[in-house]
N, C-alpha and C positions, 0 to 999 in steps of 0.2 A: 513535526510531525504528528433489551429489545424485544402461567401456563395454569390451565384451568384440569384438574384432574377432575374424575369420577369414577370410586367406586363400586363395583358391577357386587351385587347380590349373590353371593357362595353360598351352592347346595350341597349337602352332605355326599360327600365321594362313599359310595359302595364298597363292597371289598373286591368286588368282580371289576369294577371300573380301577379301583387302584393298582389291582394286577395289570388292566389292560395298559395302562399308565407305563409303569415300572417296566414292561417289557417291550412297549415301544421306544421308550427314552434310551432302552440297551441298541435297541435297533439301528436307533438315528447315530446312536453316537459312534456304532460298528460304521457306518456309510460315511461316517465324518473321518473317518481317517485314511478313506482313500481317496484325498484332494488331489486334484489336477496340477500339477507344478506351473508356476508361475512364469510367465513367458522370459526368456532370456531379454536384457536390454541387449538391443542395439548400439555397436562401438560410434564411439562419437568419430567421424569422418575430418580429415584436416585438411580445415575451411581454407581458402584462396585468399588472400589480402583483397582483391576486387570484390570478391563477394561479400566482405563483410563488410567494406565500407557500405556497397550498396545497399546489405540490410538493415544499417543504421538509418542511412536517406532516406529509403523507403517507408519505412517503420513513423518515422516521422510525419511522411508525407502521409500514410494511414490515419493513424492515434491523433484526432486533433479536438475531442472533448470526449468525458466521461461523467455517467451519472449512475450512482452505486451505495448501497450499503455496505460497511465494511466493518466486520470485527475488529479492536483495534486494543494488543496488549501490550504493555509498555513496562519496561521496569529503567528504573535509575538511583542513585544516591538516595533520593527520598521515597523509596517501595515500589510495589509493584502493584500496577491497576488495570483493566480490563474493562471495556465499555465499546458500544455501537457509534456510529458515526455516518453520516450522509456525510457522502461527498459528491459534490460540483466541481467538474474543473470545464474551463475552456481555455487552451493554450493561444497563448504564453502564457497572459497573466491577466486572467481571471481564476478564483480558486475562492470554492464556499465550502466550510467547516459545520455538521452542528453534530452536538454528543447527545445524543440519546437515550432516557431513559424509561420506565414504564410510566411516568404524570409526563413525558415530553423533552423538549429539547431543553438543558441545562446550560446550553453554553452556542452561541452563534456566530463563529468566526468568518468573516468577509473580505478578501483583498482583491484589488484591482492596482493598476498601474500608480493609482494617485495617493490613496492611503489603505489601511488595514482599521477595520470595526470589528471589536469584540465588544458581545452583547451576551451579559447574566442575569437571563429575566429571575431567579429567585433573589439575587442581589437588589435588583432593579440600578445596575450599573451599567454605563454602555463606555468601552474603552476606543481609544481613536488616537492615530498615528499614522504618520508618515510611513509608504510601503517600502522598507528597508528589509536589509537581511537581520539584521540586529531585532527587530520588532516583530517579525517573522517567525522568529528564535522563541518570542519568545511564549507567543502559541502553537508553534507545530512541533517544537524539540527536534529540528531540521536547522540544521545552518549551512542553508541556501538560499539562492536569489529566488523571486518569486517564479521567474520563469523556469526555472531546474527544478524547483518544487512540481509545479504543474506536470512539467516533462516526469517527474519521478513515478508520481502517483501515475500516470496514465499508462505508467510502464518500459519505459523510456531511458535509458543513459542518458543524463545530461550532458551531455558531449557536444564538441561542434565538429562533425565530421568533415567538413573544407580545412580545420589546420593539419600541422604538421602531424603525423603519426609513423610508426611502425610497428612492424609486426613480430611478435614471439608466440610462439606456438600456432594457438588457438586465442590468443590474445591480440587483441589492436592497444599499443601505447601513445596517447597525446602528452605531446611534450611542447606546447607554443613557448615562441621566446626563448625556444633551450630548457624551458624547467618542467620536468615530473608534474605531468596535471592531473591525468585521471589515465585508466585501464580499462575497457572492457575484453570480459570473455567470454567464447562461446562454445561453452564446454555442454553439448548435447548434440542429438543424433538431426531435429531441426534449427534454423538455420536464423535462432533467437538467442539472444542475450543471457548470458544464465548469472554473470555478476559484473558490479561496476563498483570503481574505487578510486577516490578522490585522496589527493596527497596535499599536505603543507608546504609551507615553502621550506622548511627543512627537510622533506623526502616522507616526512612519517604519515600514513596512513588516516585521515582524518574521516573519511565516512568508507563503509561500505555496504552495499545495496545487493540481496541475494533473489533473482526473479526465478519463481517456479511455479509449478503446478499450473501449465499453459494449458489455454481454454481454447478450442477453434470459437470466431466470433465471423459474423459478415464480413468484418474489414481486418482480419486475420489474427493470428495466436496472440492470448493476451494474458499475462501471468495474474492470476487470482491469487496468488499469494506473494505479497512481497517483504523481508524481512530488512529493515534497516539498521544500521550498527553504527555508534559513535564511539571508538574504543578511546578517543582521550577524554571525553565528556562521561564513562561508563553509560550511557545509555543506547538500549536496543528497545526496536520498537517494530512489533510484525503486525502486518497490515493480512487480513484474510477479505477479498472482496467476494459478493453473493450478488450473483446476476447482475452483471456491470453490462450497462448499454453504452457503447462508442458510437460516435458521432452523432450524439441526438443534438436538437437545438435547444441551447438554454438561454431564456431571455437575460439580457444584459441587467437587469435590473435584481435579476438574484442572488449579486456580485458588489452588491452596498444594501447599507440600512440607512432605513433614517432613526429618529431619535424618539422611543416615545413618551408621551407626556410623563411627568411625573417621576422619571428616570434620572440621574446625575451623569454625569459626563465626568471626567476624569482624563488626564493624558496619558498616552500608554507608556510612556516612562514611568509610573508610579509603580507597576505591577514589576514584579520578579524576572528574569528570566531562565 
């Protein structure tokens, strides 16, 4: 799982201009406290089983790339860190990583179908592997497949809405095979995803994904903020996206690296996860 001040030349305040000061600031603050109450939320309405499968499919058939900047804060066992990020995704599985700082990108992460390239141009190392979930793990702090990755970030339940499912509340449960797979719910007034959670084979809660703060887009509401939680891993990881464009075209080619001169290669087994 990115500021130049100046300034401004202070002339001597009057004793006339600091009266007028001092009794405007009682003014503003007298108007500030007769604020407008905040609009009542709307009760969240109890969705139909048909509608929500449909909003799943649909949602899908929507959301089918994105290209964005995104805040990206992160805490786990080894501290907490906070840094910018491009992201590329085209679904299933293409998906491009870089971390961002004020001299450039520090870190160039690239997966397609075939393998996964991590690229540290201050290192001057370029890391390469097999696209697994395992290797996945161990640049995104996500343990998921490449394609439920993609699906996440674009906003998306990773879910497969054709298996088996039922319904509790405001809830859709996938259960394929008979076992506990994942939850979505749609606990809000429109008719979007607000959390998705993924179980072990023992029942216990292995990720969960919190989507808010929906944006109307061309190709419909799209959560700008998404918070992800691994509570056996302790790590959370919230994603804030800034002017995300859906469905643009991204050349296939910004979905691998090559290797540049003078650089080592390494296997991506070598690095941690």
């Amino acid at each position: 799982m990115i500021s130049l001040c100046r300034r401004a030349s202070a002339a001597p305040i009057g004793p006339n201009i600091f009266y007028l000061l001092v009794t405007l600031s009682f003014y503003l603050t007298g108007c500030a406290t007769v604020a407008k109450p905040p609009a009542p939320e709307l009760p969240t309405p109890q969705w139909e089983s048909a509608k929500l499968i449909e909003a799943i499919s649909q949602r899908r058939e929507q959301f089918r790339s994105l290209r964005a900047l995104a805040r990206i804060n992160y805490s786990g066992p080894e501290g907490k860190h906070s840094f910018d990020e491009a992201v590329l995704v085209v679904r299933p599985d293409r998906l491009r990583l870089e971390t961002l700082t004020m001299l450039g990108a520090i870190l160039i992460v690239t997966a397609n179908d075939k393998e996964i390239i991590g690229y540290h141009p201050r290192e001057g190392v370029l890391v390469r592997g097999q696209s697994t979930k395992a290797n996945l793990l161990r640049y995104t702090q996500i343990p998921l497949e490449l394609d439920e990755i993609t699906s996440l970030l674009a906003g998306l339940p990773p879910v497969d809405a054709s298996g088996p499912w039922r319904q509790e509340g405001n809830s859709l449960i996938f259960s394929p095979n008979g076992r506990l797979k994942d939850a979505v719910a749609f606990e809000s007034p429109q008719l979007v995803p607000t959390q998705w959670q993924r179980f072990n084979g023992s029942g216990a809660v292995e990720l969960t994904a919190h989507f808010s703060d929906y944006i109307a887009t061309p190709v419909g509401l799209f959560p700008s903020k998404i918070n992800v939680d691994a509570p056996l891993q302790s790590k959370k990881l919230e994603i804030r996206f800034q002017e995300p464009e859906l469905n643009a075209t991204i050349p296939a080619e910004s979905f691998s690296q090559q290797k540049p001169a003078h650089v080592q290669e390494i296997p991506i087994e070598m690095i941690g996860s």
